[in-house]
C-alpha positions in Angstrom: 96.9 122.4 135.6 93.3 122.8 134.3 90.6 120.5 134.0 90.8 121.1 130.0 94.8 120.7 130.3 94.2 117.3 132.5 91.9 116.1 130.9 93.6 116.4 127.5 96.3 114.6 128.6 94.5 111.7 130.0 94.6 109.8 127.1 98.3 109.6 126.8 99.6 106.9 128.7 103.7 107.1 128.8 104.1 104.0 126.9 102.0 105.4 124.0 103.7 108.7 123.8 107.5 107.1 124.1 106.5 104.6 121.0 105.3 107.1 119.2 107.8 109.8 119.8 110.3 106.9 119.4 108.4 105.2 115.9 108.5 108.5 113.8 111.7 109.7 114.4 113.3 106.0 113.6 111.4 106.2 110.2 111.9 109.8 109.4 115.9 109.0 110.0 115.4 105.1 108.3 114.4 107.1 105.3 117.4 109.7 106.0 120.0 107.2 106.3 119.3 105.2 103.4 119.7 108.6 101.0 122.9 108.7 103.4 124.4 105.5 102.7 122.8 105.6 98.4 124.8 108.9 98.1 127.7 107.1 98.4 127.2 103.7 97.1 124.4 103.9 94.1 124.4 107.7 93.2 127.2 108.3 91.9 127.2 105.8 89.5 123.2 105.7 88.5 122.4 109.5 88.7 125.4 111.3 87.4 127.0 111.6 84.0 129.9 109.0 83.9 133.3 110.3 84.0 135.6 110.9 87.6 134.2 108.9 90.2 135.4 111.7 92.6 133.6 114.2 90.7 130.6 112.4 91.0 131.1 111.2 94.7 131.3 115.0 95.7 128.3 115.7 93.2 126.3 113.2 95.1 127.1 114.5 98.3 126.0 117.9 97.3 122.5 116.4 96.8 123.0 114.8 100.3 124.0 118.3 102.1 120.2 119.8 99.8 118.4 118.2 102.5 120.1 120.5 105.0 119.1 123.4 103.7 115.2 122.7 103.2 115.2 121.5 106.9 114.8 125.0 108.4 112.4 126.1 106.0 110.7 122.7 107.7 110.9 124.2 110.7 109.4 127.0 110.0 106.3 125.9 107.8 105.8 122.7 110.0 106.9 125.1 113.1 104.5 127.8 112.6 101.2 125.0 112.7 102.5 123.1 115.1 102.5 125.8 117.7 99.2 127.1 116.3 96.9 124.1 115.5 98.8 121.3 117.5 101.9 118.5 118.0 99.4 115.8 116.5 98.4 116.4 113.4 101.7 118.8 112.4 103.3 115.6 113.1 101.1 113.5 110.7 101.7 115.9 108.1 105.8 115.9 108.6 105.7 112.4 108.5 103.8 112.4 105.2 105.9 114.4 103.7 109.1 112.7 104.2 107.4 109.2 103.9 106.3 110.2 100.1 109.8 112.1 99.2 111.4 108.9 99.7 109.5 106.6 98.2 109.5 109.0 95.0 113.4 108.3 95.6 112.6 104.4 94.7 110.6 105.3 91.6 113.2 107.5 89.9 114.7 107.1 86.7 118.4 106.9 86.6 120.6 109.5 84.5 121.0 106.9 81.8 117.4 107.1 80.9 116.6 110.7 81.4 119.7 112.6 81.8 119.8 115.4 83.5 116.4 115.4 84.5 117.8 112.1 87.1 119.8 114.4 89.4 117.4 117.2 89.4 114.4 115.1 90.1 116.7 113.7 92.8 117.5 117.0 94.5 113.9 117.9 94.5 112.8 114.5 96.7 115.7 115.0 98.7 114.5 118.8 99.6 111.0 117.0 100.6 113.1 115.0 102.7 114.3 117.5 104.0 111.3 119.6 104.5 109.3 116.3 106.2 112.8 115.9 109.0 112.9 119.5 109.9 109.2 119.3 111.0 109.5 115.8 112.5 112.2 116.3 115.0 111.0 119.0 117.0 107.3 117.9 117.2 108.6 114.2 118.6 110.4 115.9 121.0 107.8 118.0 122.3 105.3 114.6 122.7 107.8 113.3 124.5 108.6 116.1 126.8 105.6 117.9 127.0 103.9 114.8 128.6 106.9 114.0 130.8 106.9 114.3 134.5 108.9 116.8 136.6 112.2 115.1 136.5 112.5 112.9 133.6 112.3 115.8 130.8 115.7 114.0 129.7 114.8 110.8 130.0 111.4 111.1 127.9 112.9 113.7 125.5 115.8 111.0 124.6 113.3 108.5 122.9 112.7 110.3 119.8 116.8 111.0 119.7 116.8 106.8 119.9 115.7 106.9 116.7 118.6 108.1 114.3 120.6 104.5 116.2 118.0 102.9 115.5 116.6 104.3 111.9 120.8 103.7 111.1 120.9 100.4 112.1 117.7 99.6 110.2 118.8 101.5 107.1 122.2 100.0 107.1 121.1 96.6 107.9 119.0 96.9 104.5 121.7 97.7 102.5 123.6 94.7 104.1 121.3 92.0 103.5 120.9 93.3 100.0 124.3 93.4 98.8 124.4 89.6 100.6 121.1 88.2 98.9 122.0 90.3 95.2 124.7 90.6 92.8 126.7 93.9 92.2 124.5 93.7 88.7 121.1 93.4 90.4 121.6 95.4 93.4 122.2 98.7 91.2 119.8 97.4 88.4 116.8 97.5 90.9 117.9 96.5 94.3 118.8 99.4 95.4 115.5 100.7 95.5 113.7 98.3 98.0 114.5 100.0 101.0 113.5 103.5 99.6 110.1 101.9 98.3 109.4 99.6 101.7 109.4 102.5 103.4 105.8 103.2 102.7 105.3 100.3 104.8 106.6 102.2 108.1 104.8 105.4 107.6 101.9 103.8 107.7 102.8 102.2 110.9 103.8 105.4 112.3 100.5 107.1 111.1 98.4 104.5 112.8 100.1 105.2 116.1 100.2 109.0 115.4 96.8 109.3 114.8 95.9 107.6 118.2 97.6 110.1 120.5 95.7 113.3 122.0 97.5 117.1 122.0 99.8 117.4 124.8 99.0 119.1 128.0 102.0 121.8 127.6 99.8 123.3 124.0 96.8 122.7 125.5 97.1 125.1 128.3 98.2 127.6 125.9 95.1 127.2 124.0 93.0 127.6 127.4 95.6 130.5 128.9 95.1 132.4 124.9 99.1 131.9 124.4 99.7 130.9 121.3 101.4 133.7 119.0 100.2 134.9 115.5 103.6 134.4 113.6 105.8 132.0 115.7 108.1 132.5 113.2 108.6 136.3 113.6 108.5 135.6 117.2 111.3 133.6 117.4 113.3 135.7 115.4 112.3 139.1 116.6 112.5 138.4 120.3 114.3 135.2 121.0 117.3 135.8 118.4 120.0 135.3 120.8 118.8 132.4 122.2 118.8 131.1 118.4 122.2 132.0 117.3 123.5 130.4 121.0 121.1 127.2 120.6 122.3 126.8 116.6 126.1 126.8 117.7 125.8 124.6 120.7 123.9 122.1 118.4 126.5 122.1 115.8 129.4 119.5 117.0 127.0 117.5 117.1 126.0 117.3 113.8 129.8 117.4 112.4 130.5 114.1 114.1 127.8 112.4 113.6 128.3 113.3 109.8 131.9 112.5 110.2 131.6 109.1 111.8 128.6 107.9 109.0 128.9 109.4 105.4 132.4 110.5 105.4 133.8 107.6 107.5 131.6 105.0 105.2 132.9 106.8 101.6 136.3 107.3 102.7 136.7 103.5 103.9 135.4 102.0 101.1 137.6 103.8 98.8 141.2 105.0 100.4 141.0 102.3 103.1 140.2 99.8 100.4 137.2 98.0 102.4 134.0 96.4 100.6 131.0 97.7 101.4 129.4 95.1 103.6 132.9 95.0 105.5 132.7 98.9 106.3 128.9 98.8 107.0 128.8 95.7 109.5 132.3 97.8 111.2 129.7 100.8 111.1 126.8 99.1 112.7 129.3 97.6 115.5 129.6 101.6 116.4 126.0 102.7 116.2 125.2 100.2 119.1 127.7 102.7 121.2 125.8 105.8 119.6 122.6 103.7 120.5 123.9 102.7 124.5 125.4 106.4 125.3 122.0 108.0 124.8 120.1 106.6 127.5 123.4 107.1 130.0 123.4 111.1 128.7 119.7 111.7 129.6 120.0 109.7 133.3 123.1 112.4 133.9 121.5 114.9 132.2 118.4 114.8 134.7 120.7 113.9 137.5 123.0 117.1 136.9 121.8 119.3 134.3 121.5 119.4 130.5 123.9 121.8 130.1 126.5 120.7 132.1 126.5 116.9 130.4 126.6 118.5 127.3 129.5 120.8 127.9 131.5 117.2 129.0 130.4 115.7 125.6 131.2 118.6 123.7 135.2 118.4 125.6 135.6 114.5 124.5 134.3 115.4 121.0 137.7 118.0 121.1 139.9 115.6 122.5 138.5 113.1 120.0 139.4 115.1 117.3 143.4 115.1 118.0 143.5 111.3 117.8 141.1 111.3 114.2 143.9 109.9 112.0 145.6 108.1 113.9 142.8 105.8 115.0 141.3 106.2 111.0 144.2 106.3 109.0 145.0 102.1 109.2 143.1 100.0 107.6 143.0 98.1 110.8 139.1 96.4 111.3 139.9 97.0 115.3 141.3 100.0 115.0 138.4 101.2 112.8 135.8 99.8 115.1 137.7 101.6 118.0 137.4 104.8 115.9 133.8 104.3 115.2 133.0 102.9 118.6 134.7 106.5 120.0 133.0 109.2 117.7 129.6 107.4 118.0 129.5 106.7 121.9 130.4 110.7 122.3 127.4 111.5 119.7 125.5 109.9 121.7 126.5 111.7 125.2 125.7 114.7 123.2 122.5 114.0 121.4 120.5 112.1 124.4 120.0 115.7 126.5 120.1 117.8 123.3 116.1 117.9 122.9 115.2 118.1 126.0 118.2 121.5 126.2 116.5 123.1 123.0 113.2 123.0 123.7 113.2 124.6 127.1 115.2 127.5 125.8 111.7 128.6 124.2 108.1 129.1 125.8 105.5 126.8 124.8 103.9 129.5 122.4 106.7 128.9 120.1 108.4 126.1 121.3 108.2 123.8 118.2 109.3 126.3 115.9 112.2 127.7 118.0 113.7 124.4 118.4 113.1 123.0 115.3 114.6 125.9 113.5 117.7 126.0 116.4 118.1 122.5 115.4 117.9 122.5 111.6 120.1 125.6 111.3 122.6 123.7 113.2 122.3 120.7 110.8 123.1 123.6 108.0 126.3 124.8 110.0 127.6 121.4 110.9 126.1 118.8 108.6 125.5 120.1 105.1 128.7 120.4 104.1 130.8 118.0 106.3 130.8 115.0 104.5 132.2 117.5 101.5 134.5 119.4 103.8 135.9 116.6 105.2 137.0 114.6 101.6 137.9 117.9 100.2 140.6 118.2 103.7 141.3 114.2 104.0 142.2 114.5 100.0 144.7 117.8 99.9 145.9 117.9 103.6 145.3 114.4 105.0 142.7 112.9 107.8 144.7 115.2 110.5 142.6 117.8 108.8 139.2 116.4 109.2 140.4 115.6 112.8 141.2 119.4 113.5 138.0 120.6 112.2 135.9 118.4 114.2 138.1 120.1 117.1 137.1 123.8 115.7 133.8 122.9 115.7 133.8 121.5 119.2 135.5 124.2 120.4 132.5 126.7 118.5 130.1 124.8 120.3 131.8 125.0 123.9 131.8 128.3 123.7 127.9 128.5 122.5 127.2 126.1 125.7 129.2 128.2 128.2 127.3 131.8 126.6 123.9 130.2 126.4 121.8 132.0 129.0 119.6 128.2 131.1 116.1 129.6 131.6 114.0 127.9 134.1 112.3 125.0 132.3 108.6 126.3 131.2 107.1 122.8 130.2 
């Protein structure tokens, strides 16, 4: 390591880098989740014209799968400065984006006011959303990682993936004390909107703590060794595009359940399993503590006996889960629901710990942040866009069996991504 390297690093203790690896990613998915859990509780009724509440369910979800879309063009703008200026301040920016789309979200008119103007104005802060995630992830990762010692890559890239439990459990927990402390009237008159609007609050937390940290010593040897690339981007795609197809499958199980086990699990229990809201949503958070417990175990294996190789056995319980889908779901059981939930999220979370740290050592530090942001993101297209909608549209013409079998196909995709993938040394 250089002097310049070492003593860029110096002022990055590990407790500093893990909270704020750890802080932006649990707001970037708080504000997330609540457009997660609003898609299928509030918009439907608030930003769509009135008429089938199916219609609008699947209309709202559309919105919901926007954000998907605008996360690799994230990845990309957010990619490209982030391996040319720096982590830091590429990570302010992200978090500024995605802080402001959401509280916009809290300030909107519903359709009842404006019309058509509501949904529209609603897709567009989603796609900032969007846009804010898909540079977020990637740079937290790298913070964490790129200051980690040899051996524990896992174990410091897995504190930025703490935050989707975490930002879910916050999110959720919201919703849940609102709909105890409000009426049905007052929560979709105004209350709704607290979380998206309170938000601000923990951007500027993460800001403060952001803005504290120096570059990490990974980029700052490849400012002193004249790395750094003119157009990541091009990069990535011109001489890496295998490695991005690969990554992008292996990512995309991942996604599907997670997707599977929140959104679709949450709209389909509250409507053909006949649950209230707060009953579904406390059943919900009972399983994100699993999601939230697995990911530490994944990253201690995962350093212990490769990435790959604990990611592979995640990826053959998310297929086996898959066959026993409806029959775990199909009850309206509270145990058997929690068991179901309790199942998918635990294996999310044997998958997602290591998945960081895997991504971003497929790609050299020159373009790291924008190959594994955009690896990333295009798996959230492939596997998350359109899985809450995929899966109602099976569940309602063939039955849950259905949505069980595709998150099978979709492991199986995966697998074979995982076995293909070509493991480079790590490069960190």
């Amino acid at each position: 390591m250089t002097q310049t390297s070492a003593s860029s690093g110096a002022g990055n203790s590990p407790r500093r880098v893990l909270f704020a690896s750890l802080i932006g990613t649990t707001i970037e998915y708080f504000d997330f989740y609540i457009y997660a859990t609003a898609a299928v509780l509030v918009f439907p009724q608030l930003f769509f014209p009135a008429g089938d509440q199916a219609s609008a369910t699947l209309q709202s979800l559309a919105t919901f799968a926007l954000a998907f879309f605008a996360r690799p063009l994230g990845s990309a703008l957010f990619g490209h400065f982030g391996d040319r200026v720096g982590r830091k301040a590429t990570l302010v920016a992200a978090l500024l984006t995605m802080g402001l789309s959401t509280v916009f979200i809290g300030l909107l008119p519903t359709y009842e006011s404006i019309g058509l103007w509501a949904p529209a104005l609603l897709a567009l802060c989603r796609l900032g959303q969007g846009l804010g995630l898909g540079g977020e992830w990637g740079g937290a990762v790298l913070l964490a990682t790129e200051n980690a010692p040899p051996g524990k890559r896992a174990w410091y890239g897995m504190f930025p993936q703490l935050g989707a439990p975490l930002g879910f459990i916050c999110s959720t927990g919201v919703f849940l004390l609102l709909t105890e402390l409000l009426s049905d009237a007052e929560f979709f008159a105004w209350g709704w909107r607290v979380p998206f609007v309170a938000s601000a609050l923990l951007v500027f937390v993460g800001l403060y703590v952001r803005l504290r940290l120096h570059e990490t010593p990974a980029f700052q040897r490849a400012i002193d060794n004249n790395e750094r690339v003119r157009l990541p981007m091009l990069t990535v795609v011109t001489k890496h595009p295998v490695t991005l197809v690969l990554g992008t499958f292996a990512a995309t199980a991942t996604f599907v359940i997670f997707y599977l086990m929140t959104v679709f699990s949450l709209s389909w229990g509250t409507s053909a399993l006949g649950y209230s809201r707060q009953e579904f949503l406390i059943l919900q958070m009972i399983g994100v503590l699993f999601f939230a417990l697995t990911i530490p175990v994944s990253a201690v294996i995962a350093d212990r006996r490769g990435r790959f190789a604990m990611l592979i056995a995640a990826t053959l319980g998310i297929m086996a889960f898959g066959l026993f889908f409806a029959p775990l779901f199909s009850a309206a059981s509270p145990l058997r629901v929690v068991i179901f939930l309790a199942l998918g999220l635990g294996l999310m979370g044997l998958t997602y710990g290591p998945l960081g740290t895997a991504l971003s050592e497929l790609f050299p530090t020159s373009v790291r942040y924008t190959g594994a942001s955009l690896t990333f993101n295009l798996a959230g297209i492939v596997g998350a866009s359109l899985a809450p909608y995929v899966a109602t549209w099976l569940a309602t013409h063939y039955g849950l069996a259905y949505v069980g079998y595709y998150l099978t196909a979709a492991g199986a995709l995966t697998l074979l991504a995982l076995l293909l993938i070509r493991r480079p040394q790590p490069q960190l």
